[in-house]
VOZAVEX-16583 format. One line per field, with one value per residue: chain; residue number from 1; x, y, z of N, C-alpha, C, CB in turn; residue in one letter. Coordinates in nm, 4 decimals. Atoms other than C-alpha are relative to their C-alpha. Glycine has a CB too. Layout:
<recs>
chain: A:...
resi: NUM:...
nc1: X:...
nc2: Y:...
nc3: Z:...
cac1: X:...
cac2: Y:...
cac3: Z:...
cc1: X:...
cc2: Y:...
cc3: Z:...
cbc1: X:...
cbc2: Y:...
cbc3: Z:...
resn: a:...
</recs>
This chain:
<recs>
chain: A:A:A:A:A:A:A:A:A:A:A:A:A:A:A:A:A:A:A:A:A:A:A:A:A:A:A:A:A:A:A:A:A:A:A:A:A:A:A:A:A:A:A:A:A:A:A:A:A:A:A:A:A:A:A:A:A:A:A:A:A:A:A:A:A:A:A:A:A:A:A:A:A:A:A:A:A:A:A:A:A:A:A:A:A:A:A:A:A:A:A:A:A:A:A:A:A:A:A:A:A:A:A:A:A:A:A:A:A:A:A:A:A:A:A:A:A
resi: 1:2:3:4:5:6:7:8:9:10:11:12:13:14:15:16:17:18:19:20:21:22:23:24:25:26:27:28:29:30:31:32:33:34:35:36:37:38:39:40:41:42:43:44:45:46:47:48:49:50:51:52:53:54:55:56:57:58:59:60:61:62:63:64:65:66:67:68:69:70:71:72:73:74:75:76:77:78:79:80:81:82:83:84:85:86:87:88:89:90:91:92:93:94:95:96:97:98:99:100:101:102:103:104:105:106:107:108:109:110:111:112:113:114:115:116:117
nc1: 0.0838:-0.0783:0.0880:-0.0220:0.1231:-0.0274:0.0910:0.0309:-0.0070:-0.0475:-0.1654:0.0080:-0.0928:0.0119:0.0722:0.1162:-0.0292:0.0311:0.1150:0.0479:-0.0451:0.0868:0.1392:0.0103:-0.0271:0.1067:0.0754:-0.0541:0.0464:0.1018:-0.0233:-0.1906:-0.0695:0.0225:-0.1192:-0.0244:0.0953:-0.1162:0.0616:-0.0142:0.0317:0.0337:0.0725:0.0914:0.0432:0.1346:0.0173:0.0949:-0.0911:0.0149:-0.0340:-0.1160:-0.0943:0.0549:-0.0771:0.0242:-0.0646:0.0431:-0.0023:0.0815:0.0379:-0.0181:0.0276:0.0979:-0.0804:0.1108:-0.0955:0.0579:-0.0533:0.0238:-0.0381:0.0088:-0.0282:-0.1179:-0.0432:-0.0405:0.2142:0.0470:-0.0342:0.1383:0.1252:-0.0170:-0.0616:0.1317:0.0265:-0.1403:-0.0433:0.1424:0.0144:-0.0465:0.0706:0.1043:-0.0463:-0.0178:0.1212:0.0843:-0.1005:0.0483:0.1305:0.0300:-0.0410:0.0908:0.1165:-0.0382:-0.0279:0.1628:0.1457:-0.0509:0.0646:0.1371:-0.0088:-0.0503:0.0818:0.1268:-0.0133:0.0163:0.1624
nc2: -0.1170:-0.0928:-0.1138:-0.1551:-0.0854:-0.1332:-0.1730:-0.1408:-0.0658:0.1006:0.0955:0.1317:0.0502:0.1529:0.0553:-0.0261:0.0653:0.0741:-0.0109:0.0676:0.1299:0.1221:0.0300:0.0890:0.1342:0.0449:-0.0055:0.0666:0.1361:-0.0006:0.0345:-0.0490:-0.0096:-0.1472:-0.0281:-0.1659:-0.0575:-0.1185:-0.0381:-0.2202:-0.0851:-0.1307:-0.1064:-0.1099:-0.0902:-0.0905:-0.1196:0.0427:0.0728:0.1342:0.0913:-0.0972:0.1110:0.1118:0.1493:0.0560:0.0862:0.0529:0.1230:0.1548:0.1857:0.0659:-0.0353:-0.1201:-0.1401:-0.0748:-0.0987:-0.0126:-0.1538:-0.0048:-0.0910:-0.0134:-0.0935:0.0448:0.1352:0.1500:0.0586:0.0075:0.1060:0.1405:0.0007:0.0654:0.1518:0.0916:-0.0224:0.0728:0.1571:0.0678:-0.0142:0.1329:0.1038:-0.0296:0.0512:0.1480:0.0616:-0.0049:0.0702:0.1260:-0.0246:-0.0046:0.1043:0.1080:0.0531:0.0655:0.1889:0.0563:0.0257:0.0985:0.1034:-0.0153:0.0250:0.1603:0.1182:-0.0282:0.0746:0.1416:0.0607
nc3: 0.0000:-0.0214:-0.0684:0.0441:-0.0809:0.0295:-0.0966:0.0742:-0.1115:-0.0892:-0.0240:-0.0062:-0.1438:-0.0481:-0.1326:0.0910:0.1184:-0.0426:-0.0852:0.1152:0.0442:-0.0825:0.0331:0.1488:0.0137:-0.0521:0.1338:0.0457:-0.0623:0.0504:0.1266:0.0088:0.1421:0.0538:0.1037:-0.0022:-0.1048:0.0170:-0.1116:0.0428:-0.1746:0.0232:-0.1122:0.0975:-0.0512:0.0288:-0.0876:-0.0948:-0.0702:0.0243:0.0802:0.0733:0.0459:0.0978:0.0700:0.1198:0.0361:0.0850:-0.0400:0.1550:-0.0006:0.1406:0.1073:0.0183:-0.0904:-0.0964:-0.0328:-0.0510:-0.1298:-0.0930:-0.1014:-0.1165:-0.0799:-0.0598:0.0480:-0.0316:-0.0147:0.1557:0.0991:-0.0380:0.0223:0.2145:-0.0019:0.0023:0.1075:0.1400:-0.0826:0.0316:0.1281:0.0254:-0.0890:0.1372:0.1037:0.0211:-0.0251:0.1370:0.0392:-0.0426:0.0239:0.1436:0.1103:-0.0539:0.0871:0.1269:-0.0449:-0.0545:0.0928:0.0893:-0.0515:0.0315:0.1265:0.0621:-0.0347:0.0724:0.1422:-0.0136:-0.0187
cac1: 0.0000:0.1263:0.0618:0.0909:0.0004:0.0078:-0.0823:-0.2310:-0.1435:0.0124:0.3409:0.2958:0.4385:0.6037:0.3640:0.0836:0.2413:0.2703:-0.1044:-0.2337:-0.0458:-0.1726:-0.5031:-0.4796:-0.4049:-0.7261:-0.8819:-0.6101:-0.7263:-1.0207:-0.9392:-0.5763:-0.6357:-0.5952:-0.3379:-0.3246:-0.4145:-0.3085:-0.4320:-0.4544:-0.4742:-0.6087:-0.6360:-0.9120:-0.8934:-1.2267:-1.3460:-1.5489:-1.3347:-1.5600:-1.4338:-1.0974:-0.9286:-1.0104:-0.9001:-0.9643:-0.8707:-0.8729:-0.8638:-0.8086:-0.9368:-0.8989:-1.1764:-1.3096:-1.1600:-1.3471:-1.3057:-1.4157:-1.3927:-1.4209:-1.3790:-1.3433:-1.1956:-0.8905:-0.6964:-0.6937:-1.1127:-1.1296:-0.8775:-1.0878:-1.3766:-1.2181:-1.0969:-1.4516:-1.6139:-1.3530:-1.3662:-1.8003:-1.7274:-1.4799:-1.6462:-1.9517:-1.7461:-1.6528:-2.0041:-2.0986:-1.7972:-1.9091:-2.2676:-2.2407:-1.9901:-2.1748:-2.4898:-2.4189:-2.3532:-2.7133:-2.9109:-2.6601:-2.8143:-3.1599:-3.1120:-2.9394:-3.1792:-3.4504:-3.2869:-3.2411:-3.6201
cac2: 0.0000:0.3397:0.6342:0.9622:1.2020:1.6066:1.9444:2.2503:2.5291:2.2599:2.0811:1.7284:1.5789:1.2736:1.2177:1.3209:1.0682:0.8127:0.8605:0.8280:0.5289:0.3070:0.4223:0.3185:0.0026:-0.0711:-0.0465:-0.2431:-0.5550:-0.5132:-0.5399:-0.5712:-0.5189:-0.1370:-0.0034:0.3617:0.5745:0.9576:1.1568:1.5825:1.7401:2.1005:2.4190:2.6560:3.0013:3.0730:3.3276:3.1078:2.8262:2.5460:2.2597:2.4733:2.1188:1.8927:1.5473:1.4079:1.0825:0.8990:0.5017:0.2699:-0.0745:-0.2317:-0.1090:0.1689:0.5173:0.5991:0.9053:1.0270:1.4190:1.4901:1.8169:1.9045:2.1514:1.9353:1.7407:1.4285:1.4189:1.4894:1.1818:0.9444:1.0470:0.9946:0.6793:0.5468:0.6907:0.5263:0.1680:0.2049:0.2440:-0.0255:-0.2817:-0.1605:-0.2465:-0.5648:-0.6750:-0.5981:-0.8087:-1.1059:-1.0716:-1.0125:-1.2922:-1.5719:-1.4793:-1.6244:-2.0099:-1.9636:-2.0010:-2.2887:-2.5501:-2.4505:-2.4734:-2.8050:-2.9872:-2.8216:-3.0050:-3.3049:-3.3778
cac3: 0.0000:-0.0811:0.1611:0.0428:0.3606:0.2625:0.4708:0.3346:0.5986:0.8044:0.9242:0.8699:1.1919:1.2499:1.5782:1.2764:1.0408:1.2439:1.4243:1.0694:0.9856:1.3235:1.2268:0.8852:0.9936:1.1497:0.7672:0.6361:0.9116:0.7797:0.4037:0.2890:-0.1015:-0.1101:-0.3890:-0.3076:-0.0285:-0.0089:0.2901:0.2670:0.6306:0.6400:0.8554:0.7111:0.7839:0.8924:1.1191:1.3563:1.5541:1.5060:1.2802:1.1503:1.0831:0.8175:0.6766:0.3972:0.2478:-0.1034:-0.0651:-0.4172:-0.4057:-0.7302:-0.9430:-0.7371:-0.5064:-0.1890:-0.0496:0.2351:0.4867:0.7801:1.0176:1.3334:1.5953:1.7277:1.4365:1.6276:1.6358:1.2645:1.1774:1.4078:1.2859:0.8869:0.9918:1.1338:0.8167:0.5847:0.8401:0.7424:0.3921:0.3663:0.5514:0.2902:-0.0040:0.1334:0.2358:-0.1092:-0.2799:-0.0878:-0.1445:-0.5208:-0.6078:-0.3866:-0.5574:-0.8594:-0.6382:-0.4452:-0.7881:-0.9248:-0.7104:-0.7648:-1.1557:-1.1266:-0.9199:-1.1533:-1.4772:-1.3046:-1.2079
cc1: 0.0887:-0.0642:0.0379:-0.0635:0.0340:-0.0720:-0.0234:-0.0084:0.0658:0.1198:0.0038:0.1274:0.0423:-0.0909:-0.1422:-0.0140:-0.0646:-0.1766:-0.0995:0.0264:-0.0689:-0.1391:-0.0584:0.0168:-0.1103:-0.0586:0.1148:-0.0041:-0.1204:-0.0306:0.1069:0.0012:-0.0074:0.1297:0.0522:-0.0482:0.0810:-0.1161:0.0881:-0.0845:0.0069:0.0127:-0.0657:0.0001:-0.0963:0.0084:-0.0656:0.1231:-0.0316:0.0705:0.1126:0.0817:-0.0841:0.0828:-0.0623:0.0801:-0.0801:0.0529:-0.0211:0.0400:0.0426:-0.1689:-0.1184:0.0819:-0.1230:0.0674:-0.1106:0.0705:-0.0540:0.0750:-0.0513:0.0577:0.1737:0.0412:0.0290:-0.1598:-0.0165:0.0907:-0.0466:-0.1078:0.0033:0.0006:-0.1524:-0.1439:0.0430:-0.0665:-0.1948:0.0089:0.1118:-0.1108:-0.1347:0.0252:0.0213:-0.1281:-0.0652:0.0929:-0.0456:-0.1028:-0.0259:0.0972:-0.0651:-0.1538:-0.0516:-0.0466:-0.1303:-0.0527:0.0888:-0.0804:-0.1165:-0.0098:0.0466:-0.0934:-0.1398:0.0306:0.0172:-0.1390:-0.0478
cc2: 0.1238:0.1143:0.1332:0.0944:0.1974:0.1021:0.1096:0.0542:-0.0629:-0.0636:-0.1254:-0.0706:-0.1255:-0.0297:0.0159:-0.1607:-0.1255:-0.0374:-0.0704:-0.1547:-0.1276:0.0632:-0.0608:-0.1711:-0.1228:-0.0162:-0.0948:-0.1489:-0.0019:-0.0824:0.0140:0.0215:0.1740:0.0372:0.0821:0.0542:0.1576:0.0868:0.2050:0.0078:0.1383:0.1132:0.1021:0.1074:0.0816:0.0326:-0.0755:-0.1535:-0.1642:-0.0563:0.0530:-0.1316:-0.1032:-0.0801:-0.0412:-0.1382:-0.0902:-0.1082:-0.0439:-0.0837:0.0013:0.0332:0.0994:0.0829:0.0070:0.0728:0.0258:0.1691:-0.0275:0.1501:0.0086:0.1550:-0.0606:-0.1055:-0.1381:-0.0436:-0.0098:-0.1403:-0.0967:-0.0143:-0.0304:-0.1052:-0.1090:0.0275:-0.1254:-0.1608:-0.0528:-0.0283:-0.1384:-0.1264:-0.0508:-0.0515:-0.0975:-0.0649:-0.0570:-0.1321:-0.0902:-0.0733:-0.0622:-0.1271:-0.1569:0.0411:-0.0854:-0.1792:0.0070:-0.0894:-0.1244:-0.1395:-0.0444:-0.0368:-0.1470:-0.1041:0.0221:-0.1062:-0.1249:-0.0943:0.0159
cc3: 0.0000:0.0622:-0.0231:0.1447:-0.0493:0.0676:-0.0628:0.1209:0.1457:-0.0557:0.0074:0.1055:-0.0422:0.1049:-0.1157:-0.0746:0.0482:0.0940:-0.1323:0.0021:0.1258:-0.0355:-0.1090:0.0015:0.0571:-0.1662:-0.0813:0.0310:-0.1026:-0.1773:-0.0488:-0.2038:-0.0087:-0.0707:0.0763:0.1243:0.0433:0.1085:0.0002:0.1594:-0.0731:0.1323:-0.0783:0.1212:0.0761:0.1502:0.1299:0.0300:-0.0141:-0.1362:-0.1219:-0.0742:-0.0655:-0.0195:-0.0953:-0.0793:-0.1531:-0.0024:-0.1503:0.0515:-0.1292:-0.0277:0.0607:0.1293:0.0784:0.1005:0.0849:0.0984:0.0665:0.0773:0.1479:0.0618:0.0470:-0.1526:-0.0174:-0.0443:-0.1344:-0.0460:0.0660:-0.0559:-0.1628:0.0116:0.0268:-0.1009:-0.0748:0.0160:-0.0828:-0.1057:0.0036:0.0299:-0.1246:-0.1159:0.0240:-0.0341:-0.1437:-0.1297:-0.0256:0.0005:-0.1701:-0.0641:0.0715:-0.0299:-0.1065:0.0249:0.0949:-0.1359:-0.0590:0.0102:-0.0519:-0.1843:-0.0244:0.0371:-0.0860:-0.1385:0.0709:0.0107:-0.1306
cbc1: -0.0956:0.0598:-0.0022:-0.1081:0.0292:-0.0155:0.0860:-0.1358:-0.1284:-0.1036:0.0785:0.0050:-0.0878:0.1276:0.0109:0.0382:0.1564:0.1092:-0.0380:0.0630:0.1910:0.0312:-0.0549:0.1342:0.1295:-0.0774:-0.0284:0.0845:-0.0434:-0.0165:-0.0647:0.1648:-0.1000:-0.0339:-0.0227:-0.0797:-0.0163:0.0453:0.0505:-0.1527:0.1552:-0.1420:0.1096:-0.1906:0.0119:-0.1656:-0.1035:-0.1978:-0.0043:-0.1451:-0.1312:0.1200:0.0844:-0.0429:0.0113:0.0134:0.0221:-0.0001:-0.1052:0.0541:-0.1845:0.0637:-0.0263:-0.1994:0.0520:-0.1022:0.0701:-0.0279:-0.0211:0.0251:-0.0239:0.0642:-0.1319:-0.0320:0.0338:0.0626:-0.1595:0.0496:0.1411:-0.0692:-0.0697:0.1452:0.1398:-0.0511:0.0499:0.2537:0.0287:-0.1224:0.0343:0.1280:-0.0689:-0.0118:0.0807:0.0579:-0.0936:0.0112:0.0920:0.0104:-0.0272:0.0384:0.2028:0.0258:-0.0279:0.1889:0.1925:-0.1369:-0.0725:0.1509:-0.0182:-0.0493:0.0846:0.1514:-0.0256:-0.0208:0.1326:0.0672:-0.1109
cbc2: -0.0005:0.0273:-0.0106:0.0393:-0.0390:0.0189:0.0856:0.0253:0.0346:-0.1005:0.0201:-0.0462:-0.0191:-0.0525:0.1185:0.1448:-0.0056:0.0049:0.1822:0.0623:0.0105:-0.0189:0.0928:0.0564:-0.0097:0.1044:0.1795:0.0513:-0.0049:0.1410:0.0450:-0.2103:-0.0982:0.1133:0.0561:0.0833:-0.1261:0.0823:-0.1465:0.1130:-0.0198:-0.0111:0.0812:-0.0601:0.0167:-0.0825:0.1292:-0.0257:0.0529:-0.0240:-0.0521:0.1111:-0.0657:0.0331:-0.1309:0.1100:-0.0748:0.0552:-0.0433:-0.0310:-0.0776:-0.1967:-0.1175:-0.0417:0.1774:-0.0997:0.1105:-0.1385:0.1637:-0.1297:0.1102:-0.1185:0.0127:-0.0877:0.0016:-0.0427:0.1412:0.1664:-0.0217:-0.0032:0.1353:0.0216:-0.0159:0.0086:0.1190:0.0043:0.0123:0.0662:0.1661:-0.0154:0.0898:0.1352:0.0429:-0.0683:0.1069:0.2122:-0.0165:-0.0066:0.1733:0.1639:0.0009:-0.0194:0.0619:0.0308:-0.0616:0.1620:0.1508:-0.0193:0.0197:0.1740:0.0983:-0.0576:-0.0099:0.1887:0.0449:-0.0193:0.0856
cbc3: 0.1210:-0.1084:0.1448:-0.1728:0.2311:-0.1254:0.1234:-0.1046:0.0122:0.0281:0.1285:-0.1547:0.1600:0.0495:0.1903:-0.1224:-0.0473:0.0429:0.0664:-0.1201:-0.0075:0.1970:0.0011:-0.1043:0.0670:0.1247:-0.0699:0.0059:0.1859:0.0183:-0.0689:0.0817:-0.1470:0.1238:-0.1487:-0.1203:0.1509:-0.2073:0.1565:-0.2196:0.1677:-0.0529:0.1084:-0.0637:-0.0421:-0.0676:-0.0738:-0.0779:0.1481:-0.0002:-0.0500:0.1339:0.1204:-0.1246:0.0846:-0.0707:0.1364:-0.0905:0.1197:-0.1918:0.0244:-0.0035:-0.1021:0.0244:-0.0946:0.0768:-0.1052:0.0379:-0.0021:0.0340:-0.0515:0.0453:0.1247:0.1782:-0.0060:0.1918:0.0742:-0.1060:-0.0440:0.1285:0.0531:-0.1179:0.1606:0.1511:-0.0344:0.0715:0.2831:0.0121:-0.0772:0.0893:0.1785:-0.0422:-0.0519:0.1236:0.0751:-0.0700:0.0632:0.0789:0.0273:-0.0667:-0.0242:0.1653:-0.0339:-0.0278:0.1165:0.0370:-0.1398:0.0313:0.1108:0.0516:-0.0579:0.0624:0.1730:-0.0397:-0.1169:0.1077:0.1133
resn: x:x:x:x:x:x:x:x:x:x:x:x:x:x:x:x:x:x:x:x:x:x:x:x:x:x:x:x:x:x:x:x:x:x:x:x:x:x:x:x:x:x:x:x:x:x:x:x:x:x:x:x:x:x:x:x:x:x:x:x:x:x:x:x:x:x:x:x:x:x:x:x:x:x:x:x:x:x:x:x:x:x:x:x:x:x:x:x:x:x:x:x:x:x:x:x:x:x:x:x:x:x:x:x:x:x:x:x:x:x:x:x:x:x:x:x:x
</recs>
């Protein structure tokens, strides 16, 4: 997996880097085929205090990108809160994987014992 992490208005820490990276690794238990994964930290100027820090992350699987934001007030809350985003949406794509290629072997049965009678 390659991790790209990048800051707009921000110092990409090692204590950042690494915070990412064990969180990323909870989504990687989860599902280990991800190619790509490039992660943009923010601080927005704005005039009002709530949710000044953003995250943002773009996740390839093999034959689809899911991307997901998230802000907050403290940089740590916004990359928990990407990460258990991200963890629903994975999880989502698996479900669906597993679903859609064992549909196929429900109806096999049913068709075979139909031509046999």
């Amino acid at each position: 997996m390659n991790l790209t992490i990048s800051g707009h208005h921000l110092e990409v820490t090692p204590a950042i880097r690494e915070y990412v990276q064990n969180k990323l690794e909870r989504i990687t238990r989860h599902f280990d085929q991800v190619i790509d994964t490039h992660v943009f930290l923010a601080v927005d100027n704005l005039t009002e205090k709530e949710k000044r820090q953003k995250a943002e992350i773009n996740l390839q699987l093999s034959g689809k990108i899911l991307h997901v934001a998230s802000a907050a007030q403290d940089l740590y809350a916004a990359i928990d809160t990407l990460m258990d985003k991200l963890d629903r949406q994975v999880l989502k794509h698996k479900q669906m994987l597993r679903n859609h290629s064992r549909e196929a072997l429900k109806r096999l049965p049913e068709n075979g014992e139909a031509a046999a009678a």
